[in-house]
C-alpha positions as CSV (number, residue, x, y, z in Angstrom):
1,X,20.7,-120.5,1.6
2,X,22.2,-118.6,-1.4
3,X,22.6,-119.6,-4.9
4,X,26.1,-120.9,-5.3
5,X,25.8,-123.4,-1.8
6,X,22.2,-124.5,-3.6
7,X,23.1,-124.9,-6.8
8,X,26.3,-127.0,-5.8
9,X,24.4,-129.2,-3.5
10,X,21.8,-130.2,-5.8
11,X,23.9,-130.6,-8.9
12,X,25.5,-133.1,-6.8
13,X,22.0,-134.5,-5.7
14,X,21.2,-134.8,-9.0
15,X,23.9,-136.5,-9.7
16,X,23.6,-139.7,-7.1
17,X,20.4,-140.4,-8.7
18,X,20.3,-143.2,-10.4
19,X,19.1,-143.9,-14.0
20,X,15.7,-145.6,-12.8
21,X,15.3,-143.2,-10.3
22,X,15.5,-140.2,-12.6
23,X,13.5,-141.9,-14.9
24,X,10.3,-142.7,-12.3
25,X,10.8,-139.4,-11.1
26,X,10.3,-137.9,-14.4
27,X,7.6,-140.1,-15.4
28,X,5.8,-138.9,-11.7
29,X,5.9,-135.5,-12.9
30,X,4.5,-135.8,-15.6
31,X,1.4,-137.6,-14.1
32,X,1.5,-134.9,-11.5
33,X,1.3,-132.3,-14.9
34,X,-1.5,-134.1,-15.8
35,X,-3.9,-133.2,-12.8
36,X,-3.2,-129.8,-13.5
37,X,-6.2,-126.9,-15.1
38,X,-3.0,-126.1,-17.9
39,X,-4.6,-127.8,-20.6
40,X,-7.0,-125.8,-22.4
41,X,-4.2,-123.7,-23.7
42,X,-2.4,-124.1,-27.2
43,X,1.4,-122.8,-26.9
44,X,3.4,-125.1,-24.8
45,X,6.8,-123.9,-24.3
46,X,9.5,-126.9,-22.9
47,X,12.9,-127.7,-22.5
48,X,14.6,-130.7,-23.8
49,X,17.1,-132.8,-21.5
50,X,20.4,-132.3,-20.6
51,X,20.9,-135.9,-19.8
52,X,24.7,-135.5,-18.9
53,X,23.4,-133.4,-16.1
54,X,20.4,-135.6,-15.5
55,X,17.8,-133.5,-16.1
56,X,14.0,-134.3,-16.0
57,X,13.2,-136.6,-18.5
58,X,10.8,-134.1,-20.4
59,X,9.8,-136.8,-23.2
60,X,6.9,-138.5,-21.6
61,X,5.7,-134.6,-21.2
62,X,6.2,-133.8,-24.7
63,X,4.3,-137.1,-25.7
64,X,1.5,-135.6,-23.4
65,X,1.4,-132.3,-25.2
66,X,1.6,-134.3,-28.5
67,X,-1.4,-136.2,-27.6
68,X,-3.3,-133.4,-26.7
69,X,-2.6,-131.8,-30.0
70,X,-0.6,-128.8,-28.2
71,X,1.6,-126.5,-30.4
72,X,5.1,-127.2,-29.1
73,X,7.7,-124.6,-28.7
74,X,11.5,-125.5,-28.3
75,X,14.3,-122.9,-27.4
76,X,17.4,-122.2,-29.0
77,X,20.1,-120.6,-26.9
78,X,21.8,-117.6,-28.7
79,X,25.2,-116.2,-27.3
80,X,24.0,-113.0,-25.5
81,X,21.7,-115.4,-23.2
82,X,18.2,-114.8,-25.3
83,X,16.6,-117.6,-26.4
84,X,14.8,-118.1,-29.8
85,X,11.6,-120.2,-30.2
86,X,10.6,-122.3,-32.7
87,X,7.6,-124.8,-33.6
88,X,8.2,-128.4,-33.1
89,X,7.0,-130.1,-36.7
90,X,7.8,-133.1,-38.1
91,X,10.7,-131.4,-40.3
92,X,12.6,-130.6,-36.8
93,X,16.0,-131.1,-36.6
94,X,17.8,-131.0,-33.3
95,X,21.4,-130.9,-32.5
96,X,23.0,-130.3,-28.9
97,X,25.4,-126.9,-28.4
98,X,28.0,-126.7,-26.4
99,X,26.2,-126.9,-23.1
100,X,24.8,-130.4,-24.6
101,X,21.3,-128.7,-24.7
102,X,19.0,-130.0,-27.7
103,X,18.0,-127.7,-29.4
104,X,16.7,-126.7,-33.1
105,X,18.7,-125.8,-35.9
106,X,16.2,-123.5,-37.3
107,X,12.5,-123.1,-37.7
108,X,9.1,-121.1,-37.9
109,X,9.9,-119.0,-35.2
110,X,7.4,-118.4,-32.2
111,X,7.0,-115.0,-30.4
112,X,7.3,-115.1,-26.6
113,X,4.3,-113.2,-26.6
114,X,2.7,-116.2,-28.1
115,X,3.3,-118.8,-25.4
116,X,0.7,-119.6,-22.8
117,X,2.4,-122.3,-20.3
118,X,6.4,-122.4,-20.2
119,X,7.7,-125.5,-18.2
120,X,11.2,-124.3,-16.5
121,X,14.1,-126.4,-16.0
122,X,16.2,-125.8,-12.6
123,X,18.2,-127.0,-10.2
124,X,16.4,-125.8,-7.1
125,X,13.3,-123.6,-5.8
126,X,12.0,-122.2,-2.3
127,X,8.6,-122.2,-0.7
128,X,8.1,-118.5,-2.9
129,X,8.6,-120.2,-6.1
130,X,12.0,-118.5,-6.5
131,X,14.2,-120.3,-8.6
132,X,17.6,-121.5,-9.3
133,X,18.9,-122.3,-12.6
134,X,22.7,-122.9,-14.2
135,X,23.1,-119.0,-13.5
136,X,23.4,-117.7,-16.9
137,X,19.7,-115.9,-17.0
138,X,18.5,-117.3,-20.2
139,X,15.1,-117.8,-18.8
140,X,15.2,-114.6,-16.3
141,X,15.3,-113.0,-19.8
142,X,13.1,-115.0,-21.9
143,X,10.3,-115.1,-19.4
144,X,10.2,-111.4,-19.0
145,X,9.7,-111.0,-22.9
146,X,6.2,-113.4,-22.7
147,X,2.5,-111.5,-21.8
148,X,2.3,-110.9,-18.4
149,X,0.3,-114.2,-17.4
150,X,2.5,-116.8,-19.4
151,X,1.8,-119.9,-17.2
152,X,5.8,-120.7,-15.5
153,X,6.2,-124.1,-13.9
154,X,8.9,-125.1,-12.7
155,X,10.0,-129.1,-12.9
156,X,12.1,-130.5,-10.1
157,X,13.0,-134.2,-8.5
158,X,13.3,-132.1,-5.1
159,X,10.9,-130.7,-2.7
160,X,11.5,-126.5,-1.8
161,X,13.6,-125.4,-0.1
162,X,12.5,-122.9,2.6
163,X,14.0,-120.1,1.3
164,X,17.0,-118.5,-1.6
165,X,18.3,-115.8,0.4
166,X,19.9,-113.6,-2.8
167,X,17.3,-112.9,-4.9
168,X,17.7,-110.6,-7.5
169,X,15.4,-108.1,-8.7
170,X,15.4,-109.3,-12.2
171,X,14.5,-113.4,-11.2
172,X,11.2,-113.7,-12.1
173,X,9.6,-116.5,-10.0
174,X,7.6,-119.6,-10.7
175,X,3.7,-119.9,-10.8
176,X,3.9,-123.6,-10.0
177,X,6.3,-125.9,-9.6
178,X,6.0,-130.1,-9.6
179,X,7.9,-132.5,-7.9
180,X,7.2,-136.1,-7.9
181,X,5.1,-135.8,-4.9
182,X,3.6,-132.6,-5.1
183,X,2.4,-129.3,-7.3
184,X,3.2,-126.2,-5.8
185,X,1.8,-123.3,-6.3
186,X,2.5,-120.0,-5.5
């Protein structure tokens, strides 16, 4: 399938979940994170939820990285579709842009180069590890700035699909990606 017909049909798949449903689903992932050899690293990058678009619950993860006494990276989304990264501290303040995305105000800022595991958000992946986002490339860009064995896994409530027939040259696929039931890797 391409893009558009994926993205549209699991937007709306997202959106017949229901709130205990997204919620169990995020809380499997995170246990299925947790079986993973990712945790010897120290620069965790992660997303925080769009809950309007129910997104993965990513707070039982960042507990998790908390625990483990991980340095925690959060993006900021800047208007030509680069992101900025910044150490979570105690002193973080978050407010949501206009995409309702969480994101810090301002902060020690983290190099890409930095970051050893990135956990993606997206809407839909194949059996490749292609991926499918909102479409604006924020990530295509971002991931392409870390070293060249930056950890990328992708978080979805969905199995693969077989395949995303219009990939472009500048997506840069997924290393893993967990579902509720499953870790994929690729």
């Amino acid at each position: 399938m391409i893009k558009k017909e994926l993205r549209a049909k699991y937007i709306e798949l997202r959106k017949n979940l229901s709130i205990d449903e997204s919620e169990d689903k995020s809380i499997e992932i995170a246990n299925q994170l947790l079986k993973m050899p990712i945790w010897d690293f120290n620069y965790y990058h992660i997303f925080l939820t769009i809950e309007e678009k129910k997104e993965i619950d990513t707070s039982t993860i960042l507990s998790i990285l908390q625990g483990k006494d991980k340095h925690i990276i959060l993006p900021k989304m800047n208007a030509d579709t680069t992101l900025t990264n910044y150490l979570l501290t105690d002193g973080t303040v978050l407010k949501k842009n206009k995409y309702n995305v969480p994101e810090p105000l301002d902060g020690i800022e983290i190099s890409p180069l930095k970051i050893d595991v990135v956990f993606i958000p997206l809407l839909a992946f194949d059996k490749k590890g292609n991926r499918i986002g909102y479409g604006k490339g924020f990530y295509d860009q971002f991931l392409s700035d870390c070293k060249a064995d930056v950890i990328k896994i992708g978080l979805s409530f969905f199995e693969a699909e077989e395949a995303i027939t219009d990939v472009y040259k500048g997506d840069v696929p997924l290393d893993y990606c967990v579902t509720p039931q499953q870790i994929y890797h690729f």
